[in-house]
N, C-alpha and C positions, 0 to 999 in steps of 0.2 A: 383845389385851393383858389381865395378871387386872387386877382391880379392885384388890389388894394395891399394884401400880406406881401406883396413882391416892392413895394413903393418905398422910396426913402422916406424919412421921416421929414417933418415939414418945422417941426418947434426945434429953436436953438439949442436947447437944454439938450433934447434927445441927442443931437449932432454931437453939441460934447463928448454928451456921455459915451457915444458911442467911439468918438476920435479916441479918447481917453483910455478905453480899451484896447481900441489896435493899437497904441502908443506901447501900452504895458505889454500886450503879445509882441508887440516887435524889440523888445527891449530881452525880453525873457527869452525870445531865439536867439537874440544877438551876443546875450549872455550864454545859453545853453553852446553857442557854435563856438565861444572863444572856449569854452571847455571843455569840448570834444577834439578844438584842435591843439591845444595842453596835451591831452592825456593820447593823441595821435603821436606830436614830437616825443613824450616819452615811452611810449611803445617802438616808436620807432630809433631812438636811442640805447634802447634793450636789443631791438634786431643787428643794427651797427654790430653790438659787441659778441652777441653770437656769430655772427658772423665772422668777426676777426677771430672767434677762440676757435673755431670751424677754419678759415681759410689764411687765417693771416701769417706773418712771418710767425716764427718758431719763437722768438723773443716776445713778442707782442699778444700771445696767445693769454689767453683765460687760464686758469686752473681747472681743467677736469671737472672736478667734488664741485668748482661754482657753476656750473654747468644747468644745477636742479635748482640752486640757489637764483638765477637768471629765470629760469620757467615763471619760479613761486612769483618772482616779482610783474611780471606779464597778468598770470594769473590774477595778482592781487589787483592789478591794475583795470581788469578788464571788471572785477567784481565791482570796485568801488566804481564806475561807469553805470553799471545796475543796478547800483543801490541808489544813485544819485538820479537814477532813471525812474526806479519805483517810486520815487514820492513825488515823481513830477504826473506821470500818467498809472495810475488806479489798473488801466487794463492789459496795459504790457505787465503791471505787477503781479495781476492773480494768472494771466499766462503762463510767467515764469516758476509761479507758486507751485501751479498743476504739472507740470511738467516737471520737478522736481518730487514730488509726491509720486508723480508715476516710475522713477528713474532710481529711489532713492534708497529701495529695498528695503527690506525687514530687519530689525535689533534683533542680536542673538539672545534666543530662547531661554543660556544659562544667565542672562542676566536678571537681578530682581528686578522686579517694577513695585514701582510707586504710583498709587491710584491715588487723583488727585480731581474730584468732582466740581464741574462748576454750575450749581440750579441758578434758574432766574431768582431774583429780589420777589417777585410777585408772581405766586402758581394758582391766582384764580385767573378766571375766565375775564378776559376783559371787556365782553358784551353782559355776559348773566351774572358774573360773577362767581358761578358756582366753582368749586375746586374741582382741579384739572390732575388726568392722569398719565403716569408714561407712556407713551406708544411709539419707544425706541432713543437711541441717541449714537451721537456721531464720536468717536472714539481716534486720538492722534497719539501717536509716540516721537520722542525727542530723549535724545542723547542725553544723560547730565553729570555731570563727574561730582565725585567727592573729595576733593584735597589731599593727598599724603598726611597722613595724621600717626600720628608715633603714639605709642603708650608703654608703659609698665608696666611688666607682667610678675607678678605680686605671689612668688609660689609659699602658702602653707606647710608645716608640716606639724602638725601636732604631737604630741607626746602624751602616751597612757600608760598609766601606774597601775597598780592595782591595789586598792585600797588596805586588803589584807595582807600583804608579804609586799612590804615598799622595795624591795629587788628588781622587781621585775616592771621595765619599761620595755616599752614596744614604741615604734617611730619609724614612717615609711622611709625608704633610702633618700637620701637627693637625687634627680637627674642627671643622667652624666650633661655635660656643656662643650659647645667644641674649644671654647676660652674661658676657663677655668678659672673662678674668681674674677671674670671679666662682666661688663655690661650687656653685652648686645646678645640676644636670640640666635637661633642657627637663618631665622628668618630675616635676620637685620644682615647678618654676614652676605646671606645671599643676593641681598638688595643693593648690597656696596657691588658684592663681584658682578652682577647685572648689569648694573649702571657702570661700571667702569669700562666691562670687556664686551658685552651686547650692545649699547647704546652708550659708549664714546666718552663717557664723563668722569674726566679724571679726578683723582681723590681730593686735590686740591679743593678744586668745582664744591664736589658733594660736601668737605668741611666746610662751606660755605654755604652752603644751603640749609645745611641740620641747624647752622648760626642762628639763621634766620628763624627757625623754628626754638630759637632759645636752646640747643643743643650743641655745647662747648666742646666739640671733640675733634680735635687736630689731626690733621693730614698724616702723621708718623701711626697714630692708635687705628686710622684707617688701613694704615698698611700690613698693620701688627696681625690686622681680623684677614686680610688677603692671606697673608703667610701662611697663619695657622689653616683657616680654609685650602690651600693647596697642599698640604704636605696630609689632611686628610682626604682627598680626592686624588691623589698621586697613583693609588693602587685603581683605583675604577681608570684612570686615564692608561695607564699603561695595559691594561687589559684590553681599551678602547686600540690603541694600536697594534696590540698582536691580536685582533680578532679582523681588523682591516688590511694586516698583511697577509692573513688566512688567506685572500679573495685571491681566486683567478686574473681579476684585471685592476690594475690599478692607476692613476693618473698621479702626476706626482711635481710638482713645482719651488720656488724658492721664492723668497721676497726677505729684503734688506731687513735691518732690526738693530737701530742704530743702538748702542749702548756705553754708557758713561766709563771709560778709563781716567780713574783716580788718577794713580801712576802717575801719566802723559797728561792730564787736565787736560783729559780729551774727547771727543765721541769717535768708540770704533765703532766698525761695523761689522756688527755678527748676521746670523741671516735664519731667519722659518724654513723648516724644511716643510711642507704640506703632502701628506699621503692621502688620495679619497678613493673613494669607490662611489660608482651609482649602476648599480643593474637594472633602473625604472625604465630606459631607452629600449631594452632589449626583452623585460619582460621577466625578468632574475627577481627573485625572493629575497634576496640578502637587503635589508635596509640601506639607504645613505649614511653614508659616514663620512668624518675627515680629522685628522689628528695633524697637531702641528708640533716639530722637534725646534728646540732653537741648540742652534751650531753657533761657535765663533767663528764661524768662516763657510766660504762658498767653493775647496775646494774639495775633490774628490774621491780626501780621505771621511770626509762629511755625508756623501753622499750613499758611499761603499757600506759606511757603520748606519746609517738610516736602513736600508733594506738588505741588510746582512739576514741572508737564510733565505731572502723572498724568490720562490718561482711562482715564475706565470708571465703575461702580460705588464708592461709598465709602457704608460702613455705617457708621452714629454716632449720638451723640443727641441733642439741639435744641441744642444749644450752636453760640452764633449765629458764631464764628468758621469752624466746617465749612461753615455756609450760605454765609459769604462767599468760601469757594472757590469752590463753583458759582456763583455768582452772577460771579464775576470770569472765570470760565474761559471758553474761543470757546466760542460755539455751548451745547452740549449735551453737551462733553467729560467734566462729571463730573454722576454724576448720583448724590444724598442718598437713602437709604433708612434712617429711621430705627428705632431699636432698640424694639423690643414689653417688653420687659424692663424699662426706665425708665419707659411710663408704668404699667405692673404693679406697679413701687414705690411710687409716688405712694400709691395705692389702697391697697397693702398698709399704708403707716402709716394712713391714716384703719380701716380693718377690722381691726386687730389690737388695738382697744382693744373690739371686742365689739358695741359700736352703732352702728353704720356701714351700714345696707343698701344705699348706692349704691353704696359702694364694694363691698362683698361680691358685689354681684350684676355689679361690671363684673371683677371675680377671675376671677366662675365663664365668662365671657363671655370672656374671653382663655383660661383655662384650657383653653376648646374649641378653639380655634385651635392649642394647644398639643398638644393627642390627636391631631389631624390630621398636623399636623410627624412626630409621632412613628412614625406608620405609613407615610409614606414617606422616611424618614432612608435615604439610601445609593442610593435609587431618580435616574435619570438626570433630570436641568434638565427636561426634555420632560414626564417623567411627571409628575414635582413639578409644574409649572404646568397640566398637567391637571385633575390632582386638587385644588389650591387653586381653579381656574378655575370647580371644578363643586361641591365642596363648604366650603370656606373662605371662599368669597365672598358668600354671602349671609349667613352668621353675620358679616363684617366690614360688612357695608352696612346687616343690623337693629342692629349695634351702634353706628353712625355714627346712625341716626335716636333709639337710646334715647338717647346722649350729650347730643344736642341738645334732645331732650324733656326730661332730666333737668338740662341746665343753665339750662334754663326756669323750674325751679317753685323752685331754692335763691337763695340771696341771690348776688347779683354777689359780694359781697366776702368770701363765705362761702370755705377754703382748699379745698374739694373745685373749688368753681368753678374757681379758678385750675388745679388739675388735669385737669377737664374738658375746658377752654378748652384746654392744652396737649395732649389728644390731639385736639380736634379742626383747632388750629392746625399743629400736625405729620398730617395725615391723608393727604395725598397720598403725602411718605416711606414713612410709616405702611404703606399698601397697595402699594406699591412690588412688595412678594413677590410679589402674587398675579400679576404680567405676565414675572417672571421668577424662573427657578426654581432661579436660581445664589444667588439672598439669602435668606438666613436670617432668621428670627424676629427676634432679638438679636445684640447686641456680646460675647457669651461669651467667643467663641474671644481675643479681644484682653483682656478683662476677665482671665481665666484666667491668660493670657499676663503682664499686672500684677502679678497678687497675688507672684510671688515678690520682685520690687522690696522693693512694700511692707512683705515680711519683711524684707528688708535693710535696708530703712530705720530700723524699730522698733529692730534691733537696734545699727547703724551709727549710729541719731541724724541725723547729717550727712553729706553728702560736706565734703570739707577747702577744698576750692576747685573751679571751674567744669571745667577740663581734667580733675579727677579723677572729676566728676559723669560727662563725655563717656567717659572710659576705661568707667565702669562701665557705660555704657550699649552700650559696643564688646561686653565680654564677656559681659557680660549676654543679648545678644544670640544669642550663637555656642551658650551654654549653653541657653537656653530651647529652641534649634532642636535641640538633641540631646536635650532632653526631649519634644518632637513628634515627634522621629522614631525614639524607643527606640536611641538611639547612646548610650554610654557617653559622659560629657563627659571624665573624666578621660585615657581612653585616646586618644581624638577629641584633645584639645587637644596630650596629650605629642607625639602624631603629627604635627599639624599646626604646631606650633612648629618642628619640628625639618625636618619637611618646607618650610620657610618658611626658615628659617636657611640652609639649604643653598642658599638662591637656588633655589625652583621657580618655574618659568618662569609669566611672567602669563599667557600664553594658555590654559594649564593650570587657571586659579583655581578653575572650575567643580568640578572633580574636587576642591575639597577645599572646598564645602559636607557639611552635616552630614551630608545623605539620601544623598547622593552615597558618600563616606567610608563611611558604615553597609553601605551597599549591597557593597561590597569589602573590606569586614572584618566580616564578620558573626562573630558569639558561637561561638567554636569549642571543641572540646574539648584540654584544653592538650596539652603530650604527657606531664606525668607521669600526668594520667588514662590516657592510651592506652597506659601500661606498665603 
């Protein structure tokens, strides 16, 4: 290149012009950087508040559920930075493109596709003209939804005479309906109890939404289709729990259930009882399960009629009602293995404020029991108690002697004490895993199993009365099992309403659990994909 290419320019004009530009470039950094440091004070606004729901006083904390609600907004924050990025630079933009195309994986197979071609305006040659032919083309997919859209389903029935002997008609039967002289499909019923008891949206909500669709049907007619749906799903739910009390191991928990007292114009509180099972950890046949009982109350005559008959294993956590099952049961029928997990809480509040070294060091001391779990997850009961037998066991027996050393030198009335004293009062439960290798660590699989309740509840408030506490605990039920067993609830339920309506035979009921159901209607491709 000459040295001339390297010279400023010598005419005014040019000088402008070119001041003019760096004016504009310094303008458009000076703007880009106050809006980088915008959307910095507000990220860093979002960290403040995680933080305090993470460390701060117990009053000043976050809510839990806003927890994901804090992320999204991060997230959202950090996109519109990208997007405001893509239309300033062309090459950070097709970067982010390609690396999103590499990242972003494949649309499921059963969904149809819509083929939507785009040729150029002009398919001659732009030198000779002649007409040009394909020799390939580049092919993209994108997600597209189609609206909720309701319809009326318009059933015929004709009627035939016969011309010569007017007696005799013939006329297919009607349908049976789960609401009888009512509007809605077994498919619409299912869409309420979906939306209500899978994804949180109280009836209110949904009379509000159908509105919007010009569809005038009031929050009580929403409830009317709940009722009648639970009372026929009542027999497949009750079979759903004596097939999970069948199980050798079970986990089993409780959570509040507030509910409206006329009466006292008041909310009591009655409570879920939750039974589950998961033999995946261990390598067991029997499918996931989880059934929820709702009780007026949380004490231990609630508990006793929940698993009245059951032997075997029951996972829980010191709550003195589950002791007085075994303790009341013949013999040695039920036998307590309690949860690792609860006293890991205890601990964890005294270690989260920073000055805590008993607790910190009995974290790191479950934490190791924890690495072990983790390298034989899915390994068979046999191996599992091997390997707890030969290496879990003496990390729980040095930590049973630091317990005791370390409840020695604090003050009796000191609150670690009390949490000391409750692992070493639960210690047998406690060690329970290491002689059998069908128990888990913790009560997760049943705690997991709660948490969507406790969405309903947030959002619901109440149930209205004690029967509608028990409905919700009926589908509740049917739904969590087709979230263990990757079944679509909403397809599950239209199916099984309607298969129910028509009178299917009891002996049968088996076949329309949820794993069962999954297993004979697996995720297919429709047939306008396959045209």
């Amino acid at each position: 290149m000459s040295e001339s290419a390297n010279q400023p320019p010598t005419e005014i004009a040019e000088l402008q012009a070119q001041l003019a530009t760096a004016l504009a470039e310094r303008d458009a950094a000076i703007a880009a950087r106050d809006e980088a440091l915008s959307r910095n004070d507000r990220l860093q606004h979002l960290l403040h508040q995680l933080q305090r729901m993470q460390f701060g006083r117990r009053s000043e904390k976050l809510d839990p559920d806003q927890f994901a609600l804090a992320f999204e907004d991060v997230e959202q924050a950090i996109a519109t930075s990208e997007a405001a990025d893509d239309k300033q630079n062309e090459e950070r933009a097709r970067a982010r493109a390609e690396r999103r195309r590499a990242t972003r994986g494949a649309l499921p197979a059963h969904l149809p596709r819509v083929h939507v071609t785009i040729e150029p305006e002009d398919k001659s040659c732009p030198c000779c003209r002649s007409p040009m032919h394909v020799i390939g083309e580049e092919t993209s997919e994108r997600l597209d939804v189609i609206p909720a859209q309701f319809r009326a389903v318009v059933t015929h029935r004709p009627k035939y005479a016969c011309r010569a002997c007017e007696q005799a008609v013939v006329q297919s039967p009607a349908p049976e309906r789960l609401i009888k002289g009512g509007l809605p499909t077994e498919a619409m019923v299912a869409s309420v109890l979906v939306s209500k008891y899978a994804w949180h949206l109280p009836l209110y909500r949904q009379s509000q939404m159908l509105a919007a669709q010009g569809l005038q049907i009031k929050r009580s007619v929403l409830a009317f289709w709940v009722g009648y749906a639970a009372a026929e799903l009542e027999p497949l739910y009750l079979r759903l729990r004596q097939l999970i009390l069948g199980s050798g191991k079970i986990a089993v928990d409780e959570t509040k259930a507030p509910v409206l007292d006329p009466g006292r114009g008041r909310v009591k509180n009655g409570y879920f009882w939750a039974i589950a099972r998961d033999d995946r950890p261990w390598g067991g046949t029997d499918p996931p399960a989880i059934a929820f009982t709702y009780a007026p109350g949380r004490g231990a005559v609630h508990a006793l009629k929940l698993l009245d008959g059951y032997c075997g294993v029951v996972q829980c956590d010191g709550y003195a009602a589950y002791k007085k099952i075994a303790a009341e049961a013949l013999g040695e029928a039920v036998t307590l293995a309690f949860c690792w997990s609860h006293l890991r809480r205890r601990f964890y509040e005294h270690a989260k404020s920073g000055n805590a070294p008993i607790a910190s060091e009995a974290l790191e001391r479950i934490a190791a029991l924890y690495a072990i779990e983790k390298t034989i997850r899915g390994a068979s009961a046999e191996e599992r108690r091997s390997v707890r037998r030969e290496r879990s066991k003496p990390l729980v027996e040095a930590l049973k002697t630091w317990l005791e050393r370390q409840l020695a030198r604090v003050s009796a009335k000191a609150t670690i004490a009390e949490d000391l004293r409750y692992g070493l009062n639960h210690w047998d439960g406690l060690t329970r895993f290491l002689d059998d290798g069908r128990i888990e660590l913790d009560t997760n699989i049943v705690e997991r199993g709660i948490r969507p309740i406790v969405l309903n509840r947030k959002n619901a408030l109440f149930a209205g009365h004690d029967e509608g506490a028990a409905n919700w605990a009926c589908i509740a039920s049917l739904i969590e099992c087709c979230k263990l067993n990757d079944v679509d609830p909403q397809a599950y339920l239209a199916d099984v309403l309607m298969k129910l309506v028509n009178l299917w035979p009891a002996s049968r009921i088996d076949e329309l659990m949820p794993w069962a159901w999954g297993a004979e209607h697996p995720i297919s491709q429709p047939k306008e994909a396959a045209a």
